[in-house]
C-alpha positions as CSV (number, residue, x, y, z in Angstrom):
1,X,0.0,0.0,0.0
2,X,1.3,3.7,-0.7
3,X,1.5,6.3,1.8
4,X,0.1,9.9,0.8
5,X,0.9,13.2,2.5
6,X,-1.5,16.2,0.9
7,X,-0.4,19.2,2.0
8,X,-3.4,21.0,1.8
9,X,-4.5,19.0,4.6
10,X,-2.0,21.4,6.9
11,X,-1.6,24.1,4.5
12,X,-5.1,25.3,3.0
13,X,-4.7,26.2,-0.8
14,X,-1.6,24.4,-1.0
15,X,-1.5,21.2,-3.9
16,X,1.8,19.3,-3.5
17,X,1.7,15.7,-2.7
18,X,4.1,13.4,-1.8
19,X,3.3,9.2,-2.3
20,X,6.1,6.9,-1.4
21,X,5.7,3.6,0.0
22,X,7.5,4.1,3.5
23,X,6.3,6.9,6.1
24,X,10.7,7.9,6.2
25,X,10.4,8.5,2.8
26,X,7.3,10.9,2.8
27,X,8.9,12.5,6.2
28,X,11.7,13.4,4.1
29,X,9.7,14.8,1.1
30,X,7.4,17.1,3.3
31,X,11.1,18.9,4.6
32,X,12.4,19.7,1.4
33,X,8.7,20.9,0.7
34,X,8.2,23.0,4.1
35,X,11.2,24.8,3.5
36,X,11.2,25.1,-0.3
37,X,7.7,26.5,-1.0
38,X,6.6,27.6,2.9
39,X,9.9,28.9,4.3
40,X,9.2,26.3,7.3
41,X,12.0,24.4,9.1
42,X,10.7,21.1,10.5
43,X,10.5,21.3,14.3
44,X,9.4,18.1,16.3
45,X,5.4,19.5,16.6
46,X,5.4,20.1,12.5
47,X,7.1,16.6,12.0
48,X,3.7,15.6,14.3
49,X,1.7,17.0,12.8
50,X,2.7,15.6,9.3
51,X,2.4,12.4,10.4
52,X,-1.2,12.5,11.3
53,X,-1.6,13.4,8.1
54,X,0.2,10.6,6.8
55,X,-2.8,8.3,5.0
56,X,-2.8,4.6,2.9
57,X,-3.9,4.6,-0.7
């Protein structure tokens, strides 16, 4: 089963999605992501909260 972070789900209006197949991998995505296109550095609460968002497809 894939995993599926939508960021939207934490950022309203915002489209990216990440799909890997291991939580880690997704994890690492949403970093590059937070920073990139949200000027965001992950802190331990953000890194939380993204992986209650985490979902199976």
């Amino acid at each position: 089963m894939t995993k599926v972070l939508k960021c939207g789900d934490l950022m309203p209006g915002c489209t990216f999605q990440a799909k890997a197949e291991t939580e880690d991998e997704i994890l690492q995505a949403a970093a590059t992501h937070a920073r990139e296109a949200h000027n965001l550095e992950p802190t331990p609460e953000l890194v939380e909260k993204v992986r209650s968002a985490i979902r199976e497809e």
